[in-house]
N, C-alpha and C positions, 0 to 999 in steps of 0.2 A: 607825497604820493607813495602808493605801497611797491616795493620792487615784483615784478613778473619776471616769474620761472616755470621750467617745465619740467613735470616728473619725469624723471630716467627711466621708469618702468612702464608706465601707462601711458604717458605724453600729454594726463590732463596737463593744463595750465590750471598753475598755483598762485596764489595772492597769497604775500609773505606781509602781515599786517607788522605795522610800526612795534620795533623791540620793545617798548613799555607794554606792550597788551599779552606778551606771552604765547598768540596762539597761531596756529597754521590753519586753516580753510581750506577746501576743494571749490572750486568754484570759477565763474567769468571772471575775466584781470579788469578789475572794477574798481574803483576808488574805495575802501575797505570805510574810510573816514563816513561815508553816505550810506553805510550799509548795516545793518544790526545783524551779528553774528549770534548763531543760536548753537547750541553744544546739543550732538544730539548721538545713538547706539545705534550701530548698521542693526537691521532686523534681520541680516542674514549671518553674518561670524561675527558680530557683538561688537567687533574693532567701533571706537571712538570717533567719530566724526564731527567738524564743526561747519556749519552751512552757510549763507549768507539766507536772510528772510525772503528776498525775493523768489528764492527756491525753493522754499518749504513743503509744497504740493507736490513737486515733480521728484525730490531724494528722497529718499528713504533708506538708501547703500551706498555706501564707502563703493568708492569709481571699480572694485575688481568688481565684486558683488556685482555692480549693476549692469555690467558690459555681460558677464555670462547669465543672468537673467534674461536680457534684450537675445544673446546668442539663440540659448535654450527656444525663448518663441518665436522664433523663425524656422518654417518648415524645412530640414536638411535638406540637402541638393543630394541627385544621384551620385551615387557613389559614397557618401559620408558615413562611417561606423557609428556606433554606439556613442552611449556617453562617455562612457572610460574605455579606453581598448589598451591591451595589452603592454602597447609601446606607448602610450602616452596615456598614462593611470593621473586621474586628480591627484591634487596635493590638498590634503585639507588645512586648514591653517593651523596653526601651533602656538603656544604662547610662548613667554621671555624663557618660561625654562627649560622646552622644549615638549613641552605634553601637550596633545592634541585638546583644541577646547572642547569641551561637551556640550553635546545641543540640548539645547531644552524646547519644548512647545516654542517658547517666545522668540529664540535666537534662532532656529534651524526649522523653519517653515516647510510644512508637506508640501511637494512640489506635484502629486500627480496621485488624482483618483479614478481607482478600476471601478466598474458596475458589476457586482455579482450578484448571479441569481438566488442567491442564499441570504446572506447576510446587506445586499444593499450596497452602499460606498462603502470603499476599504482604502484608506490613506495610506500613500507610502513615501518614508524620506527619497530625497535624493538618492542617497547612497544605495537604497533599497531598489530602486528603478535602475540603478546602474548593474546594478549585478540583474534581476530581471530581462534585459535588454541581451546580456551576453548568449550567446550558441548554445552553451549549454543547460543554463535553464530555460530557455526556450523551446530544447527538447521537451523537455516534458510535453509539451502539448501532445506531442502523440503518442502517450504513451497513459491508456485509458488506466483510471484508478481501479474499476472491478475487471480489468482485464477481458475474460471470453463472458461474462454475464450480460451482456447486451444481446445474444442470442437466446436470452431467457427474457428480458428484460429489455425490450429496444432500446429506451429511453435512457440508458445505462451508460452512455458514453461522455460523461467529464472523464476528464483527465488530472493528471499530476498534477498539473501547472496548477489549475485552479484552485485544488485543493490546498496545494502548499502558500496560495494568497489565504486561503481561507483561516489554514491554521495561524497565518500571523493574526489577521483580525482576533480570534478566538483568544490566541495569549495576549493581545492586547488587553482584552476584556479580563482576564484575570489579574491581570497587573493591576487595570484603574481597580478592581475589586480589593488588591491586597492591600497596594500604596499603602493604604488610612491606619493599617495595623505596622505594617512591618515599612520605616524607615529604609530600607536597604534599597527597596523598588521606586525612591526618590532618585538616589542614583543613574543619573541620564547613559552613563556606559553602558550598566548592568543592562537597562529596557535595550539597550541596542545589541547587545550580545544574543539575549531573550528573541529579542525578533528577530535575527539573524537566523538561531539556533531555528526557528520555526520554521523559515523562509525555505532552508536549505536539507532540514530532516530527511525530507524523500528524496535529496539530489541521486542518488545511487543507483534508482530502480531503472531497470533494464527494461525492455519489452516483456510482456507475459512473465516477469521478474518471478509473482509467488507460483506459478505456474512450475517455472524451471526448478527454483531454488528449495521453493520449501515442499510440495507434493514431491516430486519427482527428484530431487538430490540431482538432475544434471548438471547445476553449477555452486561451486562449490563455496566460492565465499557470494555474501550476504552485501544485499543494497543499504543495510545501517553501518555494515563493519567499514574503520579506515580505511582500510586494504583498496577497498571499490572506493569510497567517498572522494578518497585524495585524488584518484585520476579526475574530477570535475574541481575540485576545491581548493587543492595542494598547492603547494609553492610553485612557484612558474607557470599556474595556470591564470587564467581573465581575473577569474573570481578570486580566485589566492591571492592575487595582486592588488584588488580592490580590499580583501580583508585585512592584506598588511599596510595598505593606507590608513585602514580605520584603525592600528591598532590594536583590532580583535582578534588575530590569524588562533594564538593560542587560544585565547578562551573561549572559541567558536570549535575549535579542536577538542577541548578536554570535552566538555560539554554533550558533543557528538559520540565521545568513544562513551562516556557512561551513560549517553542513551540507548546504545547497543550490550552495555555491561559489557563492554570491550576492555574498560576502565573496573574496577574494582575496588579501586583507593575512596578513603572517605573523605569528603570537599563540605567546606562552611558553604558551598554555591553549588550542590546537589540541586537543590529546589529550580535551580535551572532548566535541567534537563524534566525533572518532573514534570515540571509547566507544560513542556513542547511533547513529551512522547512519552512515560512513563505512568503502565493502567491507567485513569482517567484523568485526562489532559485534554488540552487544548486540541491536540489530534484526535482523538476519540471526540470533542465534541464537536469538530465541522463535519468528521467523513458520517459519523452516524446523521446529521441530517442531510447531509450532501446524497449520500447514498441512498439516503430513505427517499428523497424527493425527486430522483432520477428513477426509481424503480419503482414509485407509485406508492411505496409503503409506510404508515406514520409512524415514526422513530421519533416525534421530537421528546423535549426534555423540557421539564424547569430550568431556566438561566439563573434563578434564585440559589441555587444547587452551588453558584461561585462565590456565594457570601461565607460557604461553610471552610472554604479552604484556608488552612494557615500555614507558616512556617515554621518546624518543629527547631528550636533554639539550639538544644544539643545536638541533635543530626545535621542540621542544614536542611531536611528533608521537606516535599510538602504534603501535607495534613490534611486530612477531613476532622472537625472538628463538633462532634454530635451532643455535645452537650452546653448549655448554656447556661451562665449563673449559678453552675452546678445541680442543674438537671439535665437527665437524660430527657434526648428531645427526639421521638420517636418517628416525628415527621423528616427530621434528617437522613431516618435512616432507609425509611420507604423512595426518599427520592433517589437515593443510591440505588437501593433493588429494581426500582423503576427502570435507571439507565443499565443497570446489568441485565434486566430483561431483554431490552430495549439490543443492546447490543449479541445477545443470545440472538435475536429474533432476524436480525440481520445474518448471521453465518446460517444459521439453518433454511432459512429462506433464498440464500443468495449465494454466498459463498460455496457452501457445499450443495446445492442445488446440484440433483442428478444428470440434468442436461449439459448443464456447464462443466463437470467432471468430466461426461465424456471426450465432449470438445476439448479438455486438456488432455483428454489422456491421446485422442489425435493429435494432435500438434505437438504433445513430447513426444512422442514413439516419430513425427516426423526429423522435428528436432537432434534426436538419438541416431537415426538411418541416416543422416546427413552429417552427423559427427561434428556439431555446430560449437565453435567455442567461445567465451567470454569477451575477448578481444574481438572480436569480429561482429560484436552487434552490439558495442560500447556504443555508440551515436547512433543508433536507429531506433524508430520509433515501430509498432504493432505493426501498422500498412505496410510500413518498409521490410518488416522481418517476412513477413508474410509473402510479398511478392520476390524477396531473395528466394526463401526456400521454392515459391511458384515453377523457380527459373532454374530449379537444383537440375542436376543428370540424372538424379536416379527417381526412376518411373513411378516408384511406390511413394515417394516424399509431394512428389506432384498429386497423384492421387490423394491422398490424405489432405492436402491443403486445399484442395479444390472441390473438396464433397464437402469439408468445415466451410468454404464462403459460400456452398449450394443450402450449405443444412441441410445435410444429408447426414446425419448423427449416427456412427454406432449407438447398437443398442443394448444395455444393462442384461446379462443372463444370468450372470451369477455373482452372488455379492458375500464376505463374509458378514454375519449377524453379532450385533455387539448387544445380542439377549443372553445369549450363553451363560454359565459358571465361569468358565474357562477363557474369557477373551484380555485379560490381563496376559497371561502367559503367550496366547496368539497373539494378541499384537505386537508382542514384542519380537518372535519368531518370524512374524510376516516382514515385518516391517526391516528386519535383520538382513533379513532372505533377498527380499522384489521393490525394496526402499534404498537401500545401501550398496544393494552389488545390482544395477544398472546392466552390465552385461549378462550377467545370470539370467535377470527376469526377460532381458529379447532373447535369449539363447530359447528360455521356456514356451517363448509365444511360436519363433521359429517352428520347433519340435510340434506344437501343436499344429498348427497352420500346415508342415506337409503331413501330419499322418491322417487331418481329414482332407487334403485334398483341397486347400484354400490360398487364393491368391495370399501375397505378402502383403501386411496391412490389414488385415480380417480382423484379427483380434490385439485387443489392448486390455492393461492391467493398471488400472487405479490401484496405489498402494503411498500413502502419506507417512509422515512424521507418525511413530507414536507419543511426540512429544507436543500434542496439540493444548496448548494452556490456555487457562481461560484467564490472564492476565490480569483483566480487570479486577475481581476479586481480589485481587493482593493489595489493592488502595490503602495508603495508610491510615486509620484512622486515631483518632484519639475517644473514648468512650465517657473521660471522667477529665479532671482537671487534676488530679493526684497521678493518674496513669501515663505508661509511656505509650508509643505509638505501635499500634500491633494492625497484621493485615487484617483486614474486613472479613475473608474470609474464617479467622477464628473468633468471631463476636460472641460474647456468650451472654446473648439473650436469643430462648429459642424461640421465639415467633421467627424473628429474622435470620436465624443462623440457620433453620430448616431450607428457607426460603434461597438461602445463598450455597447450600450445601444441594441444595436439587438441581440449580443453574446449572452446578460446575460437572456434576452427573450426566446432565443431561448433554451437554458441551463436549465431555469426551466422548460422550454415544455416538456424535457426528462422527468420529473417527467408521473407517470402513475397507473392505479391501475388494475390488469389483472388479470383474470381467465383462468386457464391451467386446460385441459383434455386430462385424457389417452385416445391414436389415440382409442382403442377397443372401448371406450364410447362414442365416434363423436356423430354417430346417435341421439345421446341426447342434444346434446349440443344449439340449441336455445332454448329449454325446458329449460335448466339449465341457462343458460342467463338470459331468463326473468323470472325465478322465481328468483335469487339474486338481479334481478332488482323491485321487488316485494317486498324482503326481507328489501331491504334498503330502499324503500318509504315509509312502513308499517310501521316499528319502528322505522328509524329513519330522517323518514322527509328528505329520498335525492332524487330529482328525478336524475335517472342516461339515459343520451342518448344512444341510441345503436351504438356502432363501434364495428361491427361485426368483425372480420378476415376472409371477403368473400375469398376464393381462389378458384379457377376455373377450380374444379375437380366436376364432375358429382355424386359425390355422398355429395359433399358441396349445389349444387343446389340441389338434391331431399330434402333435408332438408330444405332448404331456402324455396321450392313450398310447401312442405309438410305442413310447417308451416303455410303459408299462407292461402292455402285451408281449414286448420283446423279453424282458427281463422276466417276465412268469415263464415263459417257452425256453429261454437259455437255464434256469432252472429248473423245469422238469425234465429237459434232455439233458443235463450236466455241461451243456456248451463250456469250454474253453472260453479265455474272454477274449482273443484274435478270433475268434469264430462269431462270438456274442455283436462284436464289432461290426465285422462283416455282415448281418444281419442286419444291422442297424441299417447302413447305407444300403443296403440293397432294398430296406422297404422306403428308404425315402426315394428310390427311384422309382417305385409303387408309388409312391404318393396319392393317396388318396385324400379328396379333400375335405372337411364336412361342410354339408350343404343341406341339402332337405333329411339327408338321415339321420335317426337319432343315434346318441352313443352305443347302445346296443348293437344297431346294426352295424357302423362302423368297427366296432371292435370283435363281430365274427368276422369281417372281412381281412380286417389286420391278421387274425387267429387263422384265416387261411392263406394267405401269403407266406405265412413263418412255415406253416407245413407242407406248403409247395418248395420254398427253399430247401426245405428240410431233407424232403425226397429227392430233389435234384443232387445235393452234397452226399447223400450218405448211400445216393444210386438205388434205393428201394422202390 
């Protein structure tokens, strides 16, 4: 009969089979002699096992394997954390020489599938769901991907979270594309590095993140750069703890910084980061349909579009690769302008959408009057920032956050125009000036706001980056099989270099610089136009052209006439412009409105109010 023992570790009982047979079993302490012994690979860390036949249905895992299996499907009790927390991180197994095994499909089974409304099922390892499960990606949830465009777009409300499952799915899908070319993406690490890098891309972004950071310069480092990343990811955090289990802490680090071109050194594993965020990737291809299907708009794409991609051997870099068998293949290169449209049509439509400008230029201006800083809304999501500043002390920050949840939008009065000759040098001036020096441009709105007479919070100044890139066009491509890999944007065949050379025109046109006024202060507003158009000539040498936002309400005209009549009557009397002024507002207290009269008659009536002022000042 075979000797009975019990493992030290786990406390199965062991069946020690007769020293001629050579081998160990997990199993019932069973007569070994009546039993046929079958050799068989854990399906979950590979370790070697040997069974007895009458269990062959019921193992399938080496006794650790199968007890945290059986744990994992039982519903947690209150109280119970995550998968991995902090203080008590998995150990993944290791082999004899101390390097962690690598999972493959067969050995390291998806443990847990999401339903999304985009792409369907999205599998994710274990390891994937452990970091998932933690605080801080679970932040994301609230914190919406197009930020204030759901008040343009109701429907506009995904979030981080989802997207950053999405773009895993997406680099999955370019890996099972590449594999068949490039041996390196066999590599079971690499794919887990790759989908890691994906997972965790957007881990950085803040509330209203492009809002603060990139419009508005209020914060100063960036949701890709280290700097912000490491506070979620870094050593001694959930996720740092779980990525130094896998092994990956580095290469999930390098990865990130030259996704940010934080990094600048050149890496044989660049193609990495290009996968997950670099011009068109794996990010660019869930948010443009994620985006487009929350906002009602058709952005999709050929998925054919991922057979063209390779990995450039010399760079490490990843490739569009447009020609085949040594033709140029013309259809490769319409699907590229396709999705460069494609993603053109989403900023122009959404992103810089005028209503949603406004609403950010309310909420930085509240942001700014409450002097709000980086640390201090590190773990909060949109709702949450939004009811902090609700509950600020100062009366004007409440005001501005509670006309943005009323929708009650300033409104567009003056914007600079990007038709001009000259808007190269102005943007660069503006953007110097009311982009960069943050206190300058509220000192400007201040100034403005008492000299007409207007609460605090009347007016706001949209003023962005003038370093708005149209990124995508920098795709690498390859045109020939002799040639090296050059951006898309210098392709020299004109049918398509016209086509990709109008995009990028058209892409910096979006750039703008606008003045929003509360609807109550209309009546003011070419007063307040051209006096910041005054402001900026004065000190600093910009002429700015008028692009009003005529709109074709009757009391947009009595203003538009108003103005008019004033400025014909301040020049034939030579008014002073303190005098010019005064006029102004003394006929909006006139106010006259049109209604049944035509412009004619309204504008002898304006013509005599200026000459009853007239004689009242000058006492004739």
């Amino acid at each position: 009969m075979a000797q009975i023992q019990v493992c030290e570790t786990c406390g199965t009982v062991l069946t020690q089979l007769p020293t001629e047979s050579g081998l160990t079993s997990w199993g019932k302490s069973i007569d070994a002699s009546h039993t046929k012994i079958i050799e068989k690979v854990c399906e979950c860390c590979a370790r070697p096992i040997r069974i007895f036949s009458q269990n062959m249905k019921q193992q399938h895992y080496c006794p650790d394997c199968y007890k945290q299996r059986k744990r994992k499907s039982k519903k947690p009790k209150d109280g119970e954390g995550p998968l991995f927390t902090q203080n008590n991180t998995k150990s993944y197994p290791v082999d004899k020489e101390g390097e962690k095994q690598q999972d493959s499909p067969a050995t390291s089974p998806y443990i847990k599938t999401f339903r999304d409304n985009i792409h369907g099922d999205i599998d994710f390892y274990d390891w994937e769901v452990a970091i998932i499960d933690t605080a801080d990606f679970q932040r994301l949830r609230g914190i919406k991907q197009l930020g204030l465009a759901n008040y343009v777009y109701p429907g506009a409300l995904h979030t981080r979270f989802e997207h950053s499952l999405g773009t895993v799915y997406m680099a999955q899908k370019m890996i099972d594309s590449l594999k068949n070319k490039h041996e390196v993406l066999n590599d079971s690490k690499i794919v887990r590095v790759i989908r890691l890098v994906a997972l965790l891309h957007d881990i950085g972004h803040l509330p209203f993140g492009h809002t603060f950071e990139d419009e508005y310069g209020l914060i100063q480092s960036r949701h890709d750069k280290w700097q912000r990343i490491e506070k979620y990811i870094g050593l001694g955090t959930e996720i740092g703890a779980i990525l130094v289990s896998l092994q990956c802490f580095d290469e999930v680090k390098s990865a990130l910084r030259r996704l940010s071109k934080e990094s600048t050194e050149s890496s044989s594993e660049s193609y990495i980061s290009d996968l997950v965020g670099n011009t068109i990737c794996a990010d660019l291809f869930d948010y443009l349909k994620r985006d487009g299907n929350h906002c009602g708009l058709n952005l999709e794409y050929d998925e054919r579009l991922l057979k063209y991609f390779e990995i450039d051997s010399s760079s490490g870099h990843l490739v569009v690769r447009l020609e085949k068998d040594g033709e140029f293949r013309r259809d490769n290169v319409s699907e590229l302008v396709g999705l460069l449209q494609s993603r053109y049509s989403l900023a122009e439509k959404v992103l810089f959408h005028h209503t949603k400008l406004a609403a950010g230029a309310m909420l930085a201006r509240a942001f700014l009057l409450e002097k709000v800083e980086e640390k201090q809304i590190l773990n909060l999501g949109d709702e949450q920032l939004l009811s902090e500043l609700e509950q600020a002390g100062d009366k004007t920050v409440v005001e501005l956050v509670q006309a943005l949840r009323h929708r009650k939008f300033h409104k567009v009065i003056f914007r600079v125009s990007s038709e001009y000759a000259d808007i190269g040098h102005t943007r660069k001036r503006l953007t110097k000036i009311l982009h960069r020096d943050q206190d300058y441009q509220e000192s400007l709105v201040e100034e403005l706001e008492e000299r007409f007479n207007m609460p605090k919070g009347s007016l706001c100044i949209y003023c962005p980056d003038e370093k708005m890139l149209f990124k995508a066009a920098e795709v690498l491509i390859v045109a020939n099989s002799n040639s090296e890999p050059e951006a898309l944007s210098t392709i020299h065949y004109p049918a398509f270099a016209s086509d990709v050379a109008s995009l990028k025109t058209k892409h910096v046109g979006l750039w703008t610089t606008q003045l929003f006024l509360n609807e109550e202060q209309y009546p003011k507003a070419v007063l307040i136009a051209e006096a910041f158009k005054r402001i900026m000539s004065d000190r600093h040498h910009l002429i700015l052209l008028n692009d009003l936002d005529v709109r074709p309400s009757a009391r947009w005209r009595d203003v538009l006439l108003r103005y008019k009549v004033v400025d014909s009557f301040a020049l034939e009397k030579s008014l002073p412009r303190p005098q010019e002024e005064h006029l102004h507002l003394e006929l909006e207290k006139y106010s006259i409105s049109l209604r049944k009269g035509s412009i004619e008659s309204l504008e002898a009536q304006y013509r005599q109010a200026c000459e009853e002022w007239w004689r009242q000042v000058s006492g004739k």
